[in-house]
C-alpha positions as CSV (number, residue, x, y, z in Angstrom):
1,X,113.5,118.0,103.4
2,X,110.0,116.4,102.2
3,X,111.9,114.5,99.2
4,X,114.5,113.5,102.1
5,X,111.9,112.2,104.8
6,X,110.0,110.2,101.8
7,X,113.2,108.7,100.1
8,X,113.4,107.4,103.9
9,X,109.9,106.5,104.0
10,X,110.4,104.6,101.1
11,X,113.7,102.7,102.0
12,X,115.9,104.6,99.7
13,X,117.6,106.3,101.9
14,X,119.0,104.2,105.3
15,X,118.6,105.3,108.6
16,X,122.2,105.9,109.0
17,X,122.6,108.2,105.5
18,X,119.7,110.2,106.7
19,X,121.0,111.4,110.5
20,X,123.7,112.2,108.6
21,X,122.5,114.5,105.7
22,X,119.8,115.6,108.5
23,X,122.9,116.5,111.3
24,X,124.5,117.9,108.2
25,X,122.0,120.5,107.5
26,X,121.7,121.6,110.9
27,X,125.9,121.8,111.6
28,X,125.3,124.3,108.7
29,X,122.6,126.1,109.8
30,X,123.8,127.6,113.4
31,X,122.6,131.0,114.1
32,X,123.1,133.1,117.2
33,X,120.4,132.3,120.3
34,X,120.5,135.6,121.9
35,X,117.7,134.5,124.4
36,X,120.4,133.0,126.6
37,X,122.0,135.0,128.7
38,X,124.4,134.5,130.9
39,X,124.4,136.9,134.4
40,X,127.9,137.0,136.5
41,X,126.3,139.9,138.9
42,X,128.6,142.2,137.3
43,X,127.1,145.1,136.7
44,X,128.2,148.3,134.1
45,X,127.3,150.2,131.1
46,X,128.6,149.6,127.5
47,X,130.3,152.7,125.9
48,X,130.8,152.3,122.1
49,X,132.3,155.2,120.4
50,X,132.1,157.3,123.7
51,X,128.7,157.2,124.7
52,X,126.8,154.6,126.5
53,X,125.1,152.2,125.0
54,X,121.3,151.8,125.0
55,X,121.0,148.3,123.5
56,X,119.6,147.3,126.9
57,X,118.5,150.0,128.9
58,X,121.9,151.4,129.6
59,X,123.1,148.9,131.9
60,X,124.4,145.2,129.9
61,X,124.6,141.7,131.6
62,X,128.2,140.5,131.5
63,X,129.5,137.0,132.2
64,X,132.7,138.7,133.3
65,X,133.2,141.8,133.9
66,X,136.9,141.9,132.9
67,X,136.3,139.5,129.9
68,X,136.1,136.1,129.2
69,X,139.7,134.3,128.7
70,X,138.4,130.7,128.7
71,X,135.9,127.8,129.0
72,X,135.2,124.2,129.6
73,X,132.1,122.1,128.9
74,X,132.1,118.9,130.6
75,X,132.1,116.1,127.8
76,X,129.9,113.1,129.3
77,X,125.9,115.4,130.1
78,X,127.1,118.8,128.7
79,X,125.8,120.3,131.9
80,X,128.4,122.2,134.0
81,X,130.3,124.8,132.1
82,X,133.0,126.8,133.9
83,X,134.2,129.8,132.8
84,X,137.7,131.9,133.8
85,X,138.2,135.7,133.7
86,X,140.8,137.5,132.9
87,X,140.5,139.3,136.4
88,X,141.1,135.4,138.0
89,X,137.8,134.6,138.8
90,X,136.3,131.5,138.0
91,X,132.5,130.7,137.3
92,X,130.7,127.3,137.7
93,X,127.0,127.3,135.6
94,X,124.4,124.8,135.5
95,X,123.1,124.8,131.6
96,X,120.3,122.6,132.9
97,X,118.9,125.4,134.9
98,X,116.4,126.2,131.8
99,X,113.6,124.1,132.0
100,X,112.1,124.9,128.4
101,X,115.4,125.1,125.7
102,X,112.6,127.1,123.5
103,X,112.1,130.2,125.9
104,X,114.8,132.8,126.7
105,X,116.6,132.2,130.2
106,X,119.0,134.1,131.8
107,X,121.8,131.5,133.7
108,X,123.4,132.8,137.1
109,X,126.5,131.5,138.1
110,X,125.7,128.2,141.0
111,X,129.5,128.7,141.9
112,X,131.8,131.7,142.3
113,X,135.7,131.6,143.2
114,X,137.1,134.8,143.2
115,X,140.7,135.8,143.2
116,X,142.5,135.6,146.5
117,X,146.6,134.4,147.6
118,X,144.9,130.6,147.4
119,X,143.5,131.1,144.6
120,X,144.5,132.2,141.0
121,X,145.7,136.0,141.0
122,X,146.7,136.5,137.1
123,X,144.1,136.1,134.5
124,X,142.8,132.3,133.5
125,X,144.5,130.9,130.2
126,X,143.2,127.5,130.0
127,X,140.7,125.2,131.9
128,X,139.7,121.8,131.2
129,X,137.9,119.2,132.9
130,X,138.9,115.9,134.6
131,X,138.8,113.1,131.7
132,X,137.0,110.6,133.0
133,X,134.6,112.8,135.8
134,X,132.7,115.9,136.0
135,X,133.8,116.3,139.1
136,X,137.0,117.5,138.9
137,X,138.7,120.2,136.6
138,X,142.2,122.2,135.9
139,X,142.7,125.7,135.0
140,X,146.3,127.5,134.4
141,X,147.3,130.8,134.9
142,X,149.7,134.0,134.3
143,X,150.6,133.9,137.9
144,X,152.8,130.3,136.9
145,X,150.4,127.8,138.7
146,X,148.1,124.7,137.5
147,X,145.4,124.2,140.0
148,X,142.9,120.9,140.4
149,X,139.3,121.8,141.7
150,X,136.4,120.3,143.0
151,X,133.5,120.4,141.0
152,X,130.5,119.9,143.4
153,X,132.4,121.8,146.2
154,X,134.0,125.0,143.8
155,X,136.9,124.0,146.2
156,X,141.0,123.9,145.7
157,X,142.4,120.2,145.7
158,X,146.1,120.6,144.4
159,X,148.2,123.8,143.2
160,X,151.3,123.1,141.1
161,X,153.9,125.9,140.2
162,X,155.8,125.8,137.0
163,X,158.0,128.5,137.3
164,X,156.8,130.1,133.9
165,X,154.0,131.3,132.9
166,X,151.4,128.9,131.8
167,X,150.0,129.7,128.2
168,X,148.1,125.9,127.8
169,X,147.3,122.7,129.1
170,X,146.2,119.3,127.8
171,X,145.2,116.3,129.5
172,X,144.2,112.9,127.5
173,X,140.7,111.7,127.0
174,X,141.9,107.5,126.7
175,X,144.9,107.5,128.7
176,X,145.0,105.7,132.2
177,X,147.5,108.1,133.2
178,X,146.8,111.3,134.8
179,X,149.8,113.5,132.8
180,X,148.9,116.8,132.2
181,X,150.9,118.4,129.3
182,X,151.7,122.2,130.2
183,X,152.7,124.4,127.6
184,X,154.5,127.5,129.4
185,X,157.1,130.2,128.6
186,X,160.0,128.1,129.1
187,X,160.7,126.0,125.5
188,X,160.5,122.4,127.3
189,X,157.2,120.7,127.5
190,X,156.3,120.1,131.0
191,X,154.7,117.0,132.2
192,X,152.4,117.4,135.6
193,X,151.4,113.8,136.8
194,X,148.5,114.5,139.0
195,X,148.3,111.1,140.4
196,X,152.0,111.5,142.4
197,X,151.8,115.3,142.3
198,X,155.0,116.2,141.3
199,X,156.5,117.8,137.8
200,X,158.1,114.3,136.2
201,X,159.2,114.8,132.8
202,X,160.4,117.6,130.5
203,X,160.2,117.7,127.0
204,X,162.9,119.5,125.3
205,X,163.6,120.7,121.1
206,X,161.4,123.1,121.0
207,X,163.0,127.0,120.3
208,X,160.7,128.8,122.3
209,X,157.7,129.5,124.6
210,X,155.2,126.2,124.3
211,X,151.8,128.2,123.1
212,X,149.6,124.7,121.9
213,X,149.5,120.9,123.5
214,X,146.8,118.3,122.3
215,X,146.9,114.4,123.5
216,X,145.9,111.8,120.4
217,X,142.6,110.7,121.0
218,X,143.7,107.4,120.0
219,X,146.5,106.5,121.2
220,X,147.4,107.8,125.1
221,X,151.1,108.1,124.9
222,X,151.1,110.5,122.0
223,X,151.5,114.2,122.1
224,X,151.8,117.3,119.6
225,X,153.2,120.5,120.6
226,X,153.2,123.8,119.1
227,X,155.8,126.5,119.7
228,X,156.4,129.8,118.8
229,X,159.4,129.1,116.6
230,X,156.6,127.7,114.0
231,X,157.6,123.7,114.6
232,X,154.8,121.4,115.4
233,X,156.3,118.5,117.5
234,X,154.8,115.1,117.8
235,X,156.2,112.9,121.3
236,X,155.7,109.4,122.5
237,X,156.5,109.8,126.5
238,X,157.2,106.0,126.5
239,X,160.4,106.7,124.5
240,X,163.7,107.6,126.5
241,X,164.2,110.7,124.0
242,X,160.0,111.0,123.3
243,X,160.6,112.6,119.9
244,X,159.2,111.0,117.3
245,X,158.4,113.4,114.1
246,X,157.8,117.0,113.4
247,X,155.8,118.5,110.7
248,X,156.9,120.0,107.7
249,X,154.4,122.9,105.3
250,X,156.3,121.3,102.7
251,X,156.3,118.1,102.8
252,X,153.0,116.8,100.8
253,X,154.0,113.3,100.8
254,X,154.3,112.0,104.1
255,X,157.0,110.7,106.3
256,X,156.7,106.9,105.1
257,X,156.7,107.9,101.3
258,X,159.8,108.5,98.6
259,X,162.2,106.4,100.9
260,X,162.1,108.4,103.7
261,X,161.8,105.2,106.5
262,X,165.4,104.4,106.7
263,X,166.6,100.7,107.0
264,X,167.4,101.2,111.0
265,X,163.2,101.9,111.6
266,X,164.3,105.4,111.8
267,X,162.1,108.4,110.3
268,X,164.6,111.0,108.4
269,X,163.2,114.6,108.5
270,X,164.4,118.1,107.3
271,X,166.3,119.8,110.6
272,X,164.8,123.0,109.4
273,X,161.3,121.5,109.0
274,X,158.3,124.0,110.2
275,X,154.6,123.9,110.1
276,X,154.1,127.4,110.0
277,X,156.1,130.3,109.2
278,X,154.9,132.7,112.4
279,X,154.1,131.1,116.5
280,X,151.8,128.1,116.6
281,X,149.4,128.8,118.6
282,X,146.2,126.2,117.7
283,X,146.5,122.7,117.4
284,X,143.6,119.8,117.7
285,X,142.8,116.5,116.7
286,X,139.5,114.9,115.1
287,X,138.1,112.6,117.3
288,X,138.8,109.6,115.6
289,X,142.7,110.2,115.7
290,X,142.8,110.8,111.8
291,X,144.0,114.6,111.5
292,X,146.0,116.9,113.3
293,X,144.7,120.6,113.0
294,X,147.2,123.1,113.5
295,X,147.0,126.9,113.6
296,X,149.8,129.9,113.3
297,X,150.1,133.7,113.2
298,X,150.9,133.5,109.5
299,X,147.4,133.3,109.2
300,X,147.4,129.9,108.0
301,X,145.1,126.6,109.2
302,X,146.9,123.5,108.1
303,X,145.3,119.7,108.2
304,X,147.6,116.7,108.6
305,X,147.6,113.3,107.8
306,X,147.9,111.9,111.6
307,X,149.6,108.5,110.1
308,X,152.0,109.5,108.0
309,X,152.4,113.4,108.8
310,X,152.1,114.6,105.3
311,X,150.6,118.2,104.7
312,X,147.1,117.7,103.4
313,X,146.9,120.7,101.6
314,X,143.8,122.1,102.7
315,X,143.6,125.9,101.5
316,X,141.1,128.1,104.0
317,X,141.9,131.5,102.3
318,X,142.6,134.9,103.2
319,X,139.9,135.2,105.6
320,X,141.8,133.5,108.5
321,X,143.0,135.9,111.5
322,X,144.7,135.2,114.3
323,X,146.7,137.1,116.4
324,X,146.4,136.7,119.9
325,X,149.4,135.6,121.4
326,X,147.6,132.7,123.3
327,X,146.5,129.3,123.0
328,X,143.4,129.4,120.3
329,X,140.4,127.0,121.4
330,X,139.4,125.4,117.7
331,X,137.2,122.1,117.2
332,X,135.9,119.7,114.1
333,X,132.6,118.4,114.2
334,X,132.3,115.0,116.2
335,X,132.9,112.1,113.8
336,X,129.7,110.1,112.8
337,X,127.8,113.4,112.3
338,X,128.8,113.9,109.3
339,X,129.8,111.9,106.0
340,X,133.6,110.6,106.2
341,X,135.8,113.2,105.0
342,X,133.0,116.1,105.0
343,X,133.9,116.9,108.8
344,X,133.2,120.9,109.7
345,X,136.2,123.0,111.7
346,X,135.1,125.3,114.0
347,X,137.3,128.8,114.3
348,X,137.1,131.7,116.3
349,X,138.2,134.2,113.9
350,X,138.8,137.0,116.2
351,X,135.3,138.7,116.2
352,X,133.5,135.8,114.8
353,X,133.3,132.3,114.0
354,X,134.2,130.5,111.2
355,X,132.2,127.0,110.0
356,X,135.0,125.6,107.5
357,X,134.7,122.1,105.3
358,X,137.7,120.4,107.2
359,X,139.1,119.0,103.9
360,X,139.3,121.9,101.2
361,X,138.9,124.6,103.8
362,X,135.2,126.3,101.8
363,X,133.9,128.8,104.7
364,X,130.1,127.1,104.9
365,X,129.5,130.0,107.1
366,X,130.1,132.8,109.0
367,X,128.8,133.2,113.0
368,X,128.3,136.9,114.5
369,X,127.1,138.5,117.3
370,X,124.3,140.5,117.1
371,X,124.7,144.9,118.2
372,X,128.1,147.0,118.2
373,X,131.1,146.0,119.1
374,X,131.5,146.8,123.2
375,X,134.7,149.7,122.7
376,X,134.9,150.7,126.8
377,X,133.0,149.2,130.0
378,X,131.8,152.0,132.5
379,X,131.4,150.5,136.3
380,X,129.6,152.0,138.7
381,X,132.2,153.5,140.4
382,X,132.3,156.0,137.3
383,X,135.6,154.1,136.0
384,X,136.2,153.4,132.2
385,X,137.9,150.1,130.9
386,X,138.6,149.3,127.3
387,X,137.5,145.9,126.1
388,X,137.5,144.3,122.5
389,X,135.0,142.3,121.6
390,X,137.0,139.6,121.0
391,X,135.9,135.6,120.5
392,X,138.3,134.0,123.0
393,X,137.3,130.8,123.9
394,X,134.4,128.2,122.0
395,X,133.4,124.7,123.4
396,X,130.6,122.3,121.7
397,X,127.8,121.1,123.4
398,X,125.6,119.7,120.1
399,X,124.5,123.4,120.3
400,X,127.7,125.2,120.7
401,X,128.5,128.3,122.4
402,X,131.2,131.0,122.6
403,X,133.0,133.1,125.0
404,X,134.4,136.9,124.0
405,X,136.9,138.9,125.5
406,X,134.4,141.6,125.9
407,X,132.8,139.5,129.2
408,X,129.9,138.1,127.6
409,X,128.6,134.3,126.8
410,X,127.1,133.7,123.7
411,X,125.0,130.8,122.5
412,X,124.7,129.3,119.2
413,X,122.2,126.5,117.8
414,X,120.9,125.0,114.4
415,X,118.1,127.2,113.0
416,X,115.0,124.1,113.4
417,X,112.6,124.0,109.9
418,X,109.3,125.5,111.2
419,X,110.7,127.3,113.9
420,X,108.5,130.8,115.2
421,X,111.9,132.4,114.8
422,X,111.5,131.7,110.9
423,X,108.0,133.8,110.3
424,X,107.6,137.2,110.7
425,X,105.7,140.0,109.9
426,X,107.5,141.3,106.9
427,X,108.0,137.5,105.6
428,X,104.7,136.6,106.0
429,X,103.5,139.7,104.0
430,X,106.6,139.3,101.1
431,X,104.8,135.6,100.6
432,X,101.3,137.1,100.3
433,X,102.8,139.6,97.8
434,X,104.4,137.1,95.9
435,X,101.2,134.5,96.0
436,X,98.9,137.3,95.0
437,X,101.7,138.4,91.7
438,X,101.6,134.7,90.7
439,X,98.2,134.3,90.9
440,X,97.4,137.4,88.8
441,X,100.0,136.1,86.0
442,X,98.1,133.2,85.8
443,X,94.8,134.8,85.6
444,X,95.9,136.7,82.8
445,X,96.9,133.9,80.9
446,X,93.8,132.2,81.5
447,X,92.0,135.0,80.2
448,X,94.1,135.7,76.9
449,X,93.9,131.9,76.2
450,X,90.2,131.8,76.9
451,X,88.9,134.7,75.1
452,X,91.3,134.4,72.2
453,X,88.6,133.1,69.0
454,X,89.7,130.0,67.2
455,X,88.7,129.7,63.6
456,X,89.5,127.0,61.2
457,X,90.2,127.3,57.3
């Protein structure tokens, strides 16, 4: 760091170059922050391995109670988070409630909506908010509806049923239209425009239930899709048909290489072409449009050229998991952070989180809770659930954060150079040790050099 701050100094290194080796270092260095807390006024005890678990007195702070099945950051202050449950409840929380970031906190909930006939009934499997305004934001369910809420108010502003259930939802962050891509059981894509309120197109090809959507961040009209017959499907809504490519494990090249572009404009495609081998259930793009991310039950993460479809190749190993049959929350690092082509991919692998180099897949490192695993929650009223501590849901908020099927809200941030959390006790007193060995090593030398007679011949 001192050879980096004086190359700066110096004018060898440009302002530009250095927030980015800087922002670098600290995407690698995230650590769990377990002095946030986040209090639902749930109350119960943890049981691991049968007894109770005395980790915190006996009695544990949950976020919800029945687990945690999703969350949404709002993208323009990274203030209000909302959180869904998998009992139906939803949780509004105001991450600006701590005054000093540097002291432990404990965040209560500003807004509760609990489950009722107007409100959700089956557990939450996606939220997201409005594009353009915190004050809106969407959330889908198990019990086959799509719901608009008001922020401020924590109030109901439009319901939408589907039929099916509802495994995902995307909605565009550039597009002027208010289209909300629904992923359900049924094997169509279905299109909710909020602006008229009504269900307006269906997109059908796919074999099976719709378990992943994600909107181009570039252009506003373009959609992937991710099914559980292993085809990743890529629409332009502006097209009678919409179709427009699937991608293919096996194709390294790329749709517009070896003569594949056909003299009519025409892209020609293997029928039998798949992503992945198992259910899609994770796709994303980078934020400059460049890659699509996609993620299956074969255990596989797979990074595709955006313009031309071609597989990139991108080998994360046999440490990937995934095999929760729901829509899996994933995220690269924000483009201009880091160095072009040395974005980070973010993965909740099951009971942790994995920091990957997007391009050759490298894990940079590994993210875990801190204490057991939570095997059972005992409520006051003497009852016993079982729970697995499970990562469910992560968003980014230049910190990050993380939300676990066992009903707790975990916090993550860049260990900061100099930071108390950095000197202990036993650190402090391993240096002295050292210092004190090296010093005696030298004296010893000193000595044997200095009392050693010289004679000449």
């Amino acid at each position: 760091m001192n050879q980096l701050l004086l190359d700066r100094s110096t004018g060898a290194v440009g302002p530009n170059v250095f927030a980015r080796l800087q922002t670098t270092r600290l995407l690698k260095s995230f650590q769990s922050w377990p002095q946030y807390r986040f209090d639902g006024g749930e109350r119960g005890i943890a049981v691991h391995d049968g007894e109770a678990s005395s980790s915190d007195a006996a009695t544990s702070i949950w976020a919800h109670q029945a687990g945690v099945s999703a969350l949404a950051l709002e993208r323009f202050d990274g203030r209000i988070l909302v959180s869904g449950g998998s009992d139906a409840s939803l949780k509004l929380w105001d991450l600006e409630q701590c005054g000093n970031p540097s002291k432990p906190h404990t965040f209560k909930p500003t807004s509760t909506i609990r489950p009722s006939p107007q409100t959700h009934k089956f557990g939450i499997t996606h939220l997201s908010f409005y594009p353009f305004d915190s004050a809106a934001f969407i959330s889908t369910s198990y019990d086959q509806t799509l719901k608009l809420w008001s922020t401020e108010e924590a109030r109901l502003s439009a319901s939408f049923s589907l039929g099916s259930k509802i495994y995902t939802h995307a909605i565009s962050p550039v597009a002027s239209h208010l289209l909300v891509a629904c992923g359900t059981q049924h094997p169509a894509v279905r299109l909710v425009d909020l602006r008229s309120g009504s269900s307006i197109q269906s997109l059908t090809g796919h074999g099976g239930a719709i378990l992943a959507t994600a909107w181009s961040p570039r252009h506003e009209h373009v959609l992937a899709t991710g099914s559980v017959d292993g085809t990743v499907r890529i629409w332009d809504i502006r097209r009678a048909g919409a179709f427009i490519a699937m991608l293919d494990h096996e194709d390294s090249l790329g749709l517009y290489h070896n003569g594949l572009l056909r003299e009519n404009g025409k892209v020609r495609m293997r029928v039998s072409a798949k992503a992945h081998v198992a259910p899609v259930n994770g796709l994303t793009w980078t934020d400059d449009g460049s890659y699509i991310i996609s993620a299956g039950h074969d255990n596989r993460i797979r990074v595709w050229d955006a313009a031309t479809g071609r597989n990139t190749l991108a080998n994360f190993g046999p440490s990937i998991r995934n095999s929760q049959l729901a829509s899996v929350s994933m995220f690269t690092s924000p483009v201009g952070l880091t160095h072009p082509g040395r974005e980070l991919l973010f993965w909740p692998n099951e009971t942790e989180i994995l920091v990957c180099d997007l391009h050759n897949g490298h894990i940079i490192t590994r993210l875990r809770g801190t204490g057991a695993a939570i095997a059972g929650v005992r409520s006051s009223k003497k009852s016993e659930r079982s729970v697995k501590n499970r990562i469910s849901s992560i968003v980014w908020r230049g910190a990050g954060g993380g939300g676990g099927s066992s009903g707790v809200i975990r916090a993550w941030a860049p260990r900061l150079e100099g930071s108390d959390e950095d000197v202990d006790e036993d650190s402090t007193h391993e240096v002295g040790e050292a210092k004190a060995q090296k010093r005696k090593a030298l004296d010893n030398i000193y000595k044997s050099l200095m009392g050693q007679k010289i004679t000449f011949t």
